[in-house]
C-alpha positions in Angstrom: 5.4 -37.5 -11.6 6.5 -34.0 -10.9 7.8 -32.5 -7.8 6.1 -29.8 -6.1 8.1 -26.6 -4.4 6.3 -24.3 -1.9 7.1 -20.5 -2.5 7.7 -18.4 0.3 4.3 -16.5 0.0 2.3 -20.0 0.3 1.8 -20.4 -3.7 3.0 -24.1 -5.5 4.7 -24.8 -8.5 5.5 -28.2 -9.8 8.4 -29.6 -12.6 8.1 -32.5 -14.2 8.3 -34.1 -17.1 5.6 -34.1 -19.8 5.9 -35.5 -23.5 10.0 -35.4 -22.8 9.9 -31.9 -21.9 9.8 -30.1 -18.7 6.5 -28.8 -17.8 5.8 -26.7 -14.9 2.0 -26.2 -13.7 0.8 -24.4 -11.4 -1.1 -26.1 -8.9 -4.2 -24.9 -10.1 -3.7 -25.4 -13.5 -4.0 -21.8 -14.8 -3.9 -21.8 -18.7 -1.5 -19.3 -20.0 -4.2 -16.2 -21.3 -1.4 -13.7 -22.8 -0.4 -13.2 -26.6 2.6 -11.5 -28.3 2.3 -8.6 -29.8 0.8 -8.5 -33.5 2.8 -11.1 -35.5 3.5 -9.0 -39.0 4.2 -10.8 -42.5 7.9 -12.0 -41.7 10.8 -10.2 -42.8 13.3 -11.6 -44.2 17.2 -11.2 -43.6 19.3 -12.0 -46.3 23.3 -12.9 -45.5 26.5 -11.9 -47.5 28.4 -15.3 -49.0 30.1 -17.5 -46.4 28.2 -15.3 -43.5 26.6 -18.0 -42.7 29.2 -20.5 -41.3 28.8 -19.2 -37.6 25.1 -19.7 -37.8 25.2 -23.5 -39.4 27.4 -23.9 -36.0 24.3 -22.2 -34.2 26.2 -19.7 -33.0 23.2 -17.6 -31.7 24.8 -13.8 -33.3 24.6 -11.9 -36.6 26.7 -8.8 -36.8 26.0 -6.0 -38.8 28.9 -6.5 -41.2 27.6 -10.1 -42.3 24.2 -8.6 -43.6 23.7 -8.1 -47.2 20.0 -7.0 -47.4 17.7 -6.5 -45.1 14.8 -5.0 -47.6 12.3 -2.9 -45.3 13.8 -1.6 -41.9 12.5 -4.1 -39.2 11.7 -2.7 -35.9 13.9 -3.0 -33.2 13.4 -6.5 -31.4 11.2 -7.8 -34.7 11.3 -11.2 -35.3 12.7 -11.8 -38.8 14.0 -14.9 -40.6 17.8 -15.0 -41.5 18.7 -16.6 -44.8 21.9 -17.7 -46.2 23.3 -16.2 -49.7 21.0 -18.9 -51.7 17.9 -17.6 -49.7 17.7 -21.0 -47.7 16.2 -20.2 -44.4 18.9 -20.4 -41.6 17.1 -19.4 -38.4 14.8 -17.2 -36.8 15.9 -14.1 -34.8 15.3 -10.7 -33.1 16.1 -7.4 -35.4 18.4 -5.1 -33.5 19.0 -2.0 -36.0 21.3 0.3 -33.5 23.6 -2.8 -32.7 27.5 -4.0 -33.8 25.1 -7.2 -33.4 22.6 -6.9 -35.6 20.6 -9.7 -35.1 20.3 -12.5 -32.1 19.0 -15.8 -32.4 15.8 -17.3 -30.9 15.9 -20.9 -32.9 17.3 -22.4 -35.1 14.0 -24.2 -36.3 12.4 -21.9 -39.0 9.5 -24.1 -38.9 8.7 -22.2 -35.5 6.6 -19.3 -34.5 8.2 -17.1 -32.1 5.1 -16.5 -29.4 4.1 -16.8 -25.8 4.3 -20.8 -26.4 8.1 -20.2 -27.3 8.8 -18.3 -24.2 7.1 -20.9 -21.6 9.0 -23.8 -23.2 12.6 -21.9 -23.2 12.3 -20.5 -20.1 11.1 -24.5 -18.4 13.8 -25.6 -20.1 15.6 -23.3 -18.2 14.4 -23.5 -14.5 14.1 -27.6 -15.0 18.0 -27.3 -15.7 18.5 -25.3 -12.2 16.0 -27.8 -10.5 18.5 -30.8 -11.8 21.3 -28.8 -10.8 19.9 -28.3 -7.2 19.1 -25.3 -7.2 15.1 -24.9 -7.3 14.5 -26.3 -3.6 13.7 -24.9 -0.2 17.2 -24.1 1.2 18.3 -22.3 -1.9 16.7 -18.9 -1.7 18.9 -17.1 -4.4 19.9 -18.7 -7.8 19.7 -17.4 -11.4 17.2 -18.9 -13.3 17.7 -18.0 -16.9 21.5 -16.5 -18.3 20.5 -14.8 -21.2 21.9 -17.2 -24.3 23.3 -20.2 -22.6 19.6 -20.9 -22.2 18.2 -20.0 -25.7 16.6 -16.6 -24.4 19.3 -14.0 -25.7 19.4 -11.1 -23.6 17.3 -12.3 -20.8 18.6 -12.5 -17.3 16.2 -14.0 -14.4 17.5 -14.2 -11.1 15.7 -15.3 -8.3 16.0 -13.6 -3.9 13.1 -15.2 -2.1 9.7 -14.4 -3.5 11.0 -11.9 -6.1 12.5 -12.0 -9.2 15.1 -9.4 -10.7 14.8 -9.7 -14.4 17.0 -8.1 -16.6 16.5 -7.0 -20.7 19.3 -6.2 -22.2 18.4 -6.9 -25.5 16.2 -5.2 -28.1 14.1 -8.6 -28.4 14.3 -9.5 -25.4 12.7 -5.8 -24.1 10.1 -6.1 -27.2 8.9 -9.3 -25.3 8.7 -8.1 -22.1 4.9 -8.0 -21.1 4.8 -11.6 -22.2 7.8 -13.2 -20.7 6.4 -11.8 -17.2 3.1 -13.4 -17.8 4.7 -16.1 -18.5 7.4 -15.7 -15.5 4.1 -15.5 -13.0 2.4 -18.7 -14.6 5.0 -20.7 -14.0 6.5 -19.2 -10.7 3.4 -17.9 -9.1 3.6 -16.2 -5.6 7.1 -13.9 -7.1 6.7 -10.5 -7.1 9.1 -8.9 -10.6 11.3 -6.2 -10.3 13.3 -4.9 -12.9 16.9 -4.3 -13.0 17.3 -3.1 -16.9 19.8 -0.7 -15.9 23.4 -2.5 -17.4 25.7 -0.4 -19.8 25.0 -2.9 -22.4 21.2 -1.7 -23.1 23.2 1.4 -24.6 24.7 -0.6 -27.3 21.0 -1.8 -28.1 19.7 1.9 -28.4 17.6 1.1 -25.1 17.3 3.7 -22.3 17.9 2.4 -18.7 14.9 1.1 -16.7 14.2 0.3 -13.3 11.0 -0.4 -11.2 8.6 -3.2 -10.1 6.7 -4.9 -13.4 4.2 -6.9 -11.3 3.3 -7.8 -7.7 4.8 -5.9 -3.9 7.8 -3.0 -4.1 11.1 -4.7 -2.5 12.1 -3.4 1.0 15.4 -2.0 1.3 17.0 -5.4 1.8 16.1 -8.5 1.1 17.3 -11.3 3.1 18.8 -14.9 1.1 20.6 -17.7 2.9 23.7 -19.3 1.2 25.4 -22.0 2.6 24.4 -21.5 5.8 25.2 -17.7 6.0 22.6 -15.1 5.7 23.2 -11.9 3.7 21.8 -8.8 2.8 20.8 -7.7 -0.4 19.9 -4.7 -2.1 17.8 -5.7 -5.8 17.3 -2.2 -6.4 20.6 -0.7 -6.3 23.0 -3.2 -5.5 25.7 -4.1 -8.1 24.0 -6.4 -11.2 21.2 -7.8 -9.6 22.1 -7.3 -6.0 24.3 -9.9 -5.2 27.1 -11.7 -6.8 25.6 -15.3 -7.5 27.9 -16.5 -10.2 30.9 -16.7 -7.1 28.2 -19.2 -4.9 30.5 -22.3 -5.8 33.6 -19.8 -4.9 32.3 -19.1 -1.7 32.0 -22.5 -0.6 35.6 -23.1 -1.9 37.2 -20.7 0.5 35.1 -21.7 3.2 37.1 -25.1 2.6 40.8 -23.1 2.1 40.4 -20.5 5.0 42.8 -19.9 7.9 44.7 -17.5 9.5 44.8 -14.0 8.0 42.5 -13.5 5.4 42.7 -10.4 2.4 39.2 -9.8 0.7 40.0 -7.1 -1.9 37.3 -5.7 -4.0 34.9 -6.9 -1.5 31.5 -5.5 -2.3 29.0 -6.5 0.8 32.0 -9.1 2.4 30.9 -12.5 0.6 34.4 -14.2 0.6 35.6 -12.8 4.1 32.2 -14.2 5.6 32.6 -17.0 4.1 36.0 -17.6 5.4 35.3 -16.2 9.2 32.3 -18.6 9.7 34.6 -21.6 9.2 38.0 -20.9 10.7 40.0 -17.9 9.7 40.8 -15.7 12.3 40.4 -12.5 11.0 39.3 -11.1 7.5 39.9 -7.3 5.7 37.7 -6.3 3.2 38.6 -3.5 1.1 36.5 -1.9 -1.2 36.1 2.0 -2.8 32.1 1.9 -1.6 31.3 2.9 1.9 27.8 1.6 1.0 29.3 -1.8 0.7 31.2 -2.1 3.5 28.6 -1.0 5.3 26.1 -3.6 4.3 29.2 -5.7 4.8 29.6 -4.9 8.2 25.3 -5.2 8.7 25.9 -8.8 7.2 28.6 -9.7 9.6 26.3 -8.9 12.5 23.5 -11.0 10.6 25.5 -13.8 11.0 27.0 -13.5 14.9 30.4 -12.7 13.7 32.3 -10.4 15.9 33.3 -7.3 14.5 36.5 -7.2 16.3 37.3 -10.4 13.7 36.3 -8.2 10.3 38.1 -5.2 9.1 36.6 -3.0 6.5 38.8 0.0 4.9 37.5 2.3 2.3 40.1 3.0 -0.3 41.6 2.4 -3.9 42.9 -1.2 -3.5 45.7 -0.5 -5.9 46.6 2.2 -3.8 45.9 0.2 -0.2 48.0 -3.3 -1.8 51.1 -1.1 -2.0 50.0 0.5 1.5 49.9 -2.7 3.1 53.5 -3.6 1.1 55.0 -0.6 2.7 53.7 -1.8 6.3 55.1 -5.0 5.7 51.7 -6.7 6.5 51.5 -10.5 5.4 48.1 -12.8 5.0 47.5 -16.2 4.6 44.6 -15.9 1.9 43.9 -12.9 -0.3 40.7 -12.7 -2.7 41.1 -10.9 -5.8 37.7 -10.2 -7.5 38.1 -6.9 -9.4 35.0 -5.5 -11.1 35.2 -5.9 -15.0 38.6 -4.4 -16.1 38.0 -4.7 -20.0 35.0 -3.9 -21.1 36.2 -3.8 -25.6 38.9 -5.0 -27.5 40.0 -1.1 -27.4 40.7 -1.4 -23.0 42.0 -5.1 -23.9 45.8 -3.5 -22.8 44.9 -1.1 -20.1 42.7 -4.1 -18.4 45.6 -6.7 -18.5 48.2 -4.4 -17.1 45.5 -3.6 -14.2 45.4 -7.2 -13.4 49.1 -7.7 -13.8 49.6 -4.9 -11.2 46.5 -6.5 -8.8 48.4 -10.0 -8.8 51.8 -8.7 -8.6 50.9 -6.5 -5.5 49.0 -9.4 -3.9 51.6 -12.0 -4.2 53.9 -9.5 -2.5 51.5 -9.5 0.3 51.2 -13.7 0.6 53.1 -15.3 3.4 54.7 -18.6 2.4 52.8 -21.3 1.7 49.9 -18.6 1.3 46.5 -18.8 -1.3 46.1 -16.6 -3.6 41.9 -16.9 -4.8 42.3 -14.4 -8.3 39.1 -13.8 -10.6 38.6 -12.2 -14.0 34.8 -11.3 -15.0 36.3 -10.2 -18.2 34.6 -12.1 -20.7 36.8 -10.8 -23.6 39.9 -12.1 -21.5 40.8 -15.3 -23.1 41.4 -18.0 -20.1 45.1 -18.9 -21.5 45.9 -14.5 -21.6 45.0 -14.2 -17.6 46.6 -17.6 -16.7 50.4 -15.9 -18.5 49.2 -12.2 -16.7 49.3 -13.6 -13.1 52.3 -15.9 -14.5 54.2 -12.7 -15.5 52.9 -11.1 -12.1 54.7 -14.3 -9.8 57.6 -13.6 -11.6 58.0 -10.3 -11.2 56.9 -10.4 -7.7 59.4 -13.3 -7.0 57.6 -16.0 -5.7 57.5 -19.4 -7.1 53.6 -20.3 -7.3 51.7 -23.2 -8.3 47.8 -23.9 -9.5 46.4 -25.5 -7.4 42.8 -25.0 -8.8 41.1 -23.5 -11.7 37.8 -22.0 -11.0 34.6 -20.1 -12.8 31.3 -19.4 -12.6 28.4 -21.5 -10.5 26.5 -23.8 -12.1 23.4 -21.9 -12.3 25.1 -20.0 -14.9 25.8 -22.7 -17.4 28.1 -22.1 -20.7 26.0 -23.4 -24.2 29.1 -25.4 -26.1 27.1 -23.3 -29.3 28.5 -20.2 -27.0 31.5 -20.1 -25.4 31.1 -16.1 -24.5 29.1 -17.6 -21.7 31.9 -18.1 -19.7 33.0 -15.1 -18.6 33.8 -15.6 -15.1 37.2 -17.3 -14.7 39.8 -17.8 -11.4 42.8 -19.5 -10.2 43.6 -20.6 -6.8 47.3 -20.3 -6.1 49.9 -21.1 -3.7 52.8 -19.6 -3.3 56.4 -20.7 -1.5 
């Protein structure tokens, strides 16, 4: 049997399990009515020798330099079928002609066809993985529900605030897709309204212009309202920062709630997640310091939401570099400090620059730690190998002169799961620290 969940505009959806898969129905058993668009004669892909290694690994990319032939020009977002050197069919895959990767993988079955049936399986697969998780369930209003290539749908982001969904296509197959994968979206989610948050740098690397806007169902107000452990926040889905909130810190969040006490440093704060977090459970007081008046605004609007007294929450507008060596000069001393920097290395080119930027971050904050102190730091740097930040904020106790210990590694929630076929997944990576 299934288990049924009750959307907030009144509408059910059920998971279960049907011939080994997961199948979602809506309660009224609506029949999926869409198509893809016009399937052409498939092109074919052929691969320079020993090319093919990363894709017998199912590694899901093709870059451009491992192409050999690619006969007639397929569209942008085509489906074509990749073949090794000996013109043995490899795996089936979305043409991207403007892109360093050329080519992203759909399935590795070439038996397949690559239509609206495709798309309904993946993305149950997905949301049945976020029901086991615990996240598909009344008191979870916020969660993402597909991450792009750790669930098989390259490009595709699908987060979920309430009764709408912020999707994201950052691909070129994902965006030649679209229209389907939202009729597909509302048959197996009815009662979510879709709103569109195509508007990441990466889309430029696929040739594809920004876009933003409602695909289906009510506009968003303003702010929508999610609960997370407990605490309510505000969120913006239209202009906010990704998709309006940062989801992948949820397990985070609750970490600190757990660690708080005393003074409490929330640098790069956005709308105040980690300092509410750490006020609703102990912590006297809380700073957040971010370069966005915006977001400390909304930060401020969430710690009213909440009953928290303002007099407890601090929120300065200014460079945090600059406001860390401020604070050193003051000879002002916390017993926690979040460090959750916006992506400092974006290409192997800003791979230097980045790591001295985090070097400095660290070194400034473990100034700031009074003995015995945490230090929560983050990297969302996904081209920052794990090992490289551990020896930066190394470096930085050194030179800041504090002996420090791990006392926890930390990453991403679990509604953003890492395929072991694709390590890039995790991007999100922290260590808790305490200093003497």
């Amino acid at each position: 049997m299934g288990r049924w969940f009750e959307s907030n505009s009144g509408s059910h959806f059920q998971i279960g399990t049907d011939h080994g898969i997961c199948a979602l129905q809506n309660k009224n058993a609506l029949a999926l009515s869409v198509s893809g668009p016009p399937v052409p004669t498939m092109k074919k892909i052929i691969l320079k020798p020993g090319r093919e290694e990363s894709l017998r690994r199912r590694h899901p990319w093709v870059f451009s330099g491992a192409v050999q032939s690619a006969g007639t020009e397929p569209a942008s977002g085509e489906t074509v079928l990749l073949l090794d050197s000996a013109k043995k069919p490899l795996a089936l895959g979305a043409w991207s002609p403007g892109s360093q990767i050329r080519c992203r993988v759909w399935s590795f079955d070439t038996s397949i066809q690559i239509d609206a049936a495709f798309f309904k399986h993946r993305l149950q697969q997905a949301i049945e993985l976020r029901r086991c998780s615990g996240f598909v369930q009344d008191d979870v209003s916020a969660c993402r529900l597909v991450y792009s290539e750790s669930d098989g749908l390259p490009g595709l982001i699908v987060d979920r605030y309430g009764r709408w969904l912020v999707v994201q296509f950052l691909s070129a197959g994902a965006e030649y897709w679209k229209d389907i994968i939202v009729a597909v979206l509302h048959e197996l989610i009815p009662g979510h309204s879709v709103f569109e948050r195509s508007d990441a740098g990466v889309r430029e690397k696929e040739h594809l212009l920004p876009r933003t806007g409602a695909l289906s169902g009510d506009e968003p107000p303003e702010h929508i309202e999610i609960i997370e452990h407990g605490l309510h926040y505000r969120v913006d889905i239209r202009r906010g920062h990704k998709t309006g909130f940062y989801l992948d810190q949820r397990d985070n969040r609750r970490r600190i709630a757990k660690l708080a006490s005393g003074e409490v440093l929330n640098c790069f704060s956005y709308t105040g997640g980690f300092a509410l977090a750490a006020l609703a459970v102990g912590a006297d007081c809380a700073i957040n310091i971010d370069s966005s008046a915006g977001a400390l605004e909304q930060a401020a609007a969430n710690a009213r939401l909440n009953g928290i007294d303002n007099r407890r929450m601090e929120n300065i507008e200014a460079n945090v570099f600059e406001q860390l060596r401020e604070f050193k000069h003051m000879q002002r001393h916390f017993d926690l400090i979040v460090l959750d920097p916006p992506k400092l290395i974006d290409s192997k080119q800003t791979l230097d620059r980045g790591a001295r930027a985090y070097k400095d971050a660290n070194l400034q904050a473990l100034s700031l730690l009074k003995p015995g102190g945490l230090l929560m730091t983050f990297s969302c740097s996904g081209l920052l190998p794990t090992q490289l930040f551990q020896k930066i904020v190394a470096d930085a106790a050194l030179d800041a002169g504090r002996q420090a210990v791990i006392v926890e590694r930390l990453g991403q929630s679990a509604d953003h799961p890492v395929a072991l076929n694709f390590p890039e997944g995790e991007y999100l990576k922290g260590l808790c620290i305490r200093v003497e």
